[in-house]
N, C-alpha and C positions, 0 to 999 in steps of 0.2 A: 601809376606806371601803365603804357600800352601795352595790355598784350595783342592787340591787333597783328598779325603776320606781316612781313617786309612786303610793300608794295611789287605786285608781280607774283608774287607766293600764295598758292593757295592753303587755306586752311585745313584741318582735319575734314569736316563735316563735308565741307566742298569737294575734297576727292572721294570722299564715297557716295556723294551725290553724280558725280560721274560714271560710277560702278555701278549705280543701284539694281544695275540686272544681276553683278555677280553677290550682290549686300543679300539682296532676297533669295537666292538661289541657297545662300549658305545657311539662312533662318532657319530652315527642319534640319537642319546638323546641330546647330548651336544649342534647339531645343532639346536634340537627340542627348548632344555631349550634358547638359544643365541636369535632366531628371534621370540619366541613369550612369552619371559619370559625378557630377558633385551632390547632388542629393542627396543622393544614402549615405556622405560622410557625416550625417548629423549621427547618424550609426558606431560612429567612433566612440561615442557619448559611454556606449556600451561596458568598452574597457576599460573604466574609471566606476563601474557600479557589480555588484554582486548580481546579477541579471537571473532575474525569476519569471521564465516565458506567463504565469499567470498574474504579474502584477503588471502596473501601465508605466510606459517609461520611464515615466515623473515620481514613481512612485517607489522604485529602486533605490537600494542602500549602496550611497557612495563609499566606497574604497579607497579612493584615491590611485597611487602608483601601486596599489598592491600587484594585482596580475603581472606588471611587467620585474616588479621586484621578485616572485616566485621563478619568472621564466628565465631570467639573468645565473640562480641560482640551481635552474633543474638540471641536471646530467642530461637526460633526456632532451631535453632542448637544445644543447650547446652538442650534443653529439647531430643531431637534425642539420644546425649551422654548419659542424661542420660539414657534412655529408653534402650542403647545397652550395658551398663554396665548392667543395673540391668538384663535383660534378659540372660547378656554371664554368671554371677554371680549363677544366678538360674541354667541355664542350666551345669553348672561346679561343681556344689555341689551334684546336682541331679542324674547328670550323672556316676560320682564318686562312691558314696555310692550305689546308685543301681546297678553297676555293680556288686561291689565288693562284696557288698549280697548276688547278685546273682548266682555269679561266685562259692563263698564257699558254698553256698547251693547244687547246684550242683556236684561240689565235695566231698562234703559226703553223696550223693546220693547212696545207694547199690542195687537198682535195673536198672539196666542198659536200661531195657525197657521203663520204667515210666521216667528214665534221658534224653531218646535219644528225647520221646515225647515233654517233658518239654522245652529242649532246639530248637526242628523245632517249636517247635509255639511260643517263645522266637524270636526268628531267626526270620520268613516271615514277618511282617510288617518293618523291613527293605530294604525288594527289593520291597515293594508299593509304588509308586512315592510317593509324597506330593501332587501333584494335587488331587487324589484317597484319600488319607489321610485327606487332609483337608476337602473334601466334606464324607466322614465318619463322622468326630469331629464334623463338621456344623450339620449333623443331629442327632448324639447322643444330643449334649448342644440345639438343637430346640426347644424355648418356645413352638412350636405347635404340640406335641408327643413327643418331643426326650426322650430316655429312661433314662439320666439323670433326669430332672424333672421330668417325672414318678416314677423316684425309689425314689427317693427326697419324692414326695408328696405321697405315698403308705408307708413310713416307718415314715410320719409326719414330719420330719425334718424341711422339709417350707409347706407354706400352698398354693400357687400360683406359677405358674410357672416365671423362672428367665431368662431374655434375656441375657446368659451367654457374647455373643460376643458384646452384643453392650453396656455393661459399662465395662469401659475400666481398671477399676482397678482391672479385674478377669483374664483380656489376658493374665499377665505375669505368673501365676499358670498355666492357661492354656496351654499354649504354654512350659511351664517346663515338664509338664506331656505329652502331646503330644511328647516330645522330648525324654521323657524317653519310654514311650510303644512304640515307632517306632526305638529306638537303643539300647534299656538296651540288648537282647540279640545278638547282634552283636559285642557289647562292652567288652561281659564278656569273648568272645575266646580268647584275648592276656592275661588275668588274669589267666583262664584256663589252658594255653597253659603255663605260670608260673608256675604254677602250678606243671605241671609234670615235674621241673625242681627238685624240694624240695625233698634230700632223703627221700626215705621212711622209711629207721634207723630210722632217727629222730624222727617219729613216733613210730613206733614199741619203741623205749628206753622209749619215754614218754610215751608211754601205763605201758612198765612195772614198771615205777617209781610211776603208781597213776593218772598221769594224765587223769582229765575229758577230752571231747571232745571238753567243749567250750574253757580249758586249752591248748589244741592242739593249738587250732586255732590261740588261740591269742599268744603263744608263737614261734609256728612256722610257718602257714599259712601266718601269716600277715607278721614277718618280709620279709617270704621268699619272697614276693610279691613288697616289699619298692624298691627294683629298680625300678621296673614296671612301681610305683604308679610315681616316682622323673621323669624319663623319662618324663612321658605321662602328669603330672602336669606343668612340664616346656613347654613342647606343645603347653598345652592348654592355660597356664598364656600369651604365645605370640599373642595365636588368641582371646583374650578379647574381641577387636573390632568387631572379625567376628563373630555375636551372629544368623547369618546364614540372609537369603533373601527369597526363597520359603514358610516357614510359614508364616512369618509375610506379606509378601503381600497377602497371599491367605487367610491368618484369618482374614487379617485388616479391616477395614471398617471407613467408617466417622465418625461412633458412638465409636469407639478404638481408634481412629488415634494418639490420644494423647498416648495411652499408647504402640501402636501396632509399629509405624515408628522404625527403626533405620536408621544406617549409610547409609549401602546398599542402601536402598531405597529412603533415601534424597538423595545420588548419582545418579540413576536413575530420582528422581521426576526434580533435577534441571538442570541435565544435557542432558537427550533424552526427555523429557515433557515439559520440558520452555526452552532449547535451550542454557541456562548459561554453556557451558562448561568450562572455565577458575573457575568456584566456583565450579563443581564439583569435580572435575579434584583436587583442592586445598583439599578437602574434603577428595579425596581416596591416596592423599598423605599424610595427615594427618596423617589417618591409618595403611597407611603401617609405616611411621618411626617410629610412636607410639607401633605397633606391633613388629618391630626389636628391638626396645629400652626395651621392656618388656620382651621379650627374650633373649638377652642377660644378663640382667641384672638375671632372674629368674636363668639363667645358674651360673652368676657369683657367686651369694649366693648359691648352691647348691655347689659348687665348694668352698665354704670360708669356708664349714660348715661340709665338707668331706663326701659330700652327693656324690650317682651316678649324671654323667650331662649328657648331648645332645652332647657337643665335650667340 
C-alpha cells in the first residue's frame, strides 16, 4: 500500500518543516507541559498501595481498588461531592448569566466615558487576591458592624444581626456572589470581544425593519454570541469538580465545614494534615478522570447536536 501523500499535498513533517520557527519556539512549553504536567502521573501509582513516606515506591504494599472503595463508601466524602457539585453548579449558572448581562449592557452602552468607568471597576476586584477578598467579605457579613446587617436592620428586613459565616447553609450563596463580584467583569471581555465580531448590517437591517432594541438583542446579540457561550460551557462542564480552593478555605470555618469543604481541601486535609497519602492521592484521581470524562462527553454532545466544540 502507498502511504505516500496525494501528489500536490504536503506531508506531516513537511509542514512543520515550514513552521520550524514556531516547532522551536513551542519546545520549552512542551518540556514545561511533559515534566510538571505528565510526570508526576506516575504519582498515581500511589492510590493502588498503602504508601509509607519511609519505604521506596517499589517497595509498597499494593491494595488494589481499596482507597477508592473506602471513599465511595465514607459519608464524609459523598457529603465533600456534594458540597463541590452544588458549589461548581451555583458558581456556573451565576457566572454565565452575569456575564452575559453584563457583557450586552455594556454594549449598548453610548457613552463611552461612563462605559470605560463601568467596566475598570467591573474589572479591579479581580487582580485582589482572595486572601484581601475574603477578609473584605468577612467584614462586610460581621455580626458586629458589618455593613451587610447594618443595611439589613436599617431597611427592617431582620431585626438582629445574622452570623452569615458560621451557618452553614448561607456559605453556598455566599461564596456564589463572592465569585461573581470578584469575576463578573473579567468574564464579560471574551463576550465583548464577540461581540465586535457580529456585523453591524445586521443591526443597522434590523433597525430599519422595526426592530426594538431588546429585538436586537435577542435575535442577533445572542445568537451571535452561542459559539462563545458552547466553547466556554464545555469548559466549564469539565471543571465541575474544580468549584475552586482559596475561598472556601479562607471562608470556611468549623461553624461551615459541613457546607464550606469540597474536593480540594479533603485532598489537602487527608493528605498534607493526616499524612494518608495513597486516599488523597485516590481522591485527586478521582477528579481528574471524572473531569476528562465530563468533557469529553460535553464535547461529544455538542458535536451530535451540530453545535460548535472544543476539538
Amino acid at each position: 500500500m502507498n502511504n505516500k501523500p496525494p501528489s500536490g499535498e504536503k506531508s506531516f513533517f513537511q509542514k512543520l518543516l515550514q513552521q520550524k520557527a514556531l516547532v522551536f519556539m513551542s519546545i520549552p512549553f512542551l518540556i514545561w507541559l511533559f515534566v510538571f504536567k505528565y510526570l508526576p502521573l506516575w504519582g498515581w501509582t500511589i492510590a493502588f498501595q498503602d504508601f509509607k513516606p519511609a519505604k521506596k515506591i517499589f517497595d509498597q504494599e499494593w491494595v488494589g481498588l481499596q482507597h477508592f472503595t473506602f471513599l465511595f463508601q465514607d459519608e464524609h466524602f459523598l457529603r465533600v461531592m456534594r458540597n463541590t457539585l452544588a458549589m461548581s453548579f451555583i458558581n456556573l449558572v451565576l457566572g454565565f448569566v452575569t456575564a452575559i448581562v453584563l457583557a450586552i449592557l455594556l454594549n449598548e452602552l453610548r457613552n463611552l466615558m461612563f462605559k470605560r468607568v463601568v467596566q475598570t471597576i467591573s474589572y479591579l476586584p479581580h487582580f485582589i487576591s482572595w486572601v484581601v477578598a475574603a477578609s473584605i467579605i468577612s467584614t462586610a457579613l460581621s455580626a458586629d458592624g458589618g455593613i451587610i446587617n447594618e443595611l439589613l436592620m436599617w431597611f427592617g428586613i431582620i431585626k438582629e444581626p445574622i452570623l452569615w459565616l458560621g451557618e452553614g447553609e448561607y456559605f453556598w450563596g455566599i461564596l456564589g456572589v463572592s465569585e461573581v463580584w470578584k469575576n463578573v467583569g473579567w468574564n464579560t471581555i471574551i463576550y465583548l470581544a464577540a461581540m465586535t465580531m457580529i456585523d453591524p448590517s445586521q443591526y443597522e437591517a434590523a433597525e430599519i425593519d422595526g426592530a426594538g432594541r431588546f429585538q436586537r438583542i435577542w435575535n442577533i446579540t445572542l445568537p451571535g454570541l452561542k459559539p462563545v457561550f458552547i466553547i466556554l460551557l464545555i469548559m466549564n462542564i469539565g471543571n465541575l469538580l474544580e468549584s475552586g480552593f482559596e475561598p472556601q478555605y479562607l471562608l470556611g470555618n468549623g461553624m461551615n465545614v459541613d457546607y464550606s469543604e469540597n474536593l480540594d481541601i479533603f485532598v489537602l486535609k487527608y493528605g498534607i494534615q493526616m499524612g494518608n497519602f495513597s486516599l488523597s492521592i485516590a481522591a485527586g484521581m478521582f477528579k481528574t478522570v471524572v473531569s476528562f470524562i465530563l468533557l469529553f462527553t460535553a464535547n461529544h454532545i455538542a458535536k451530535r447536536l451540530g453545535e460548535d466544540r472544543l476539538f
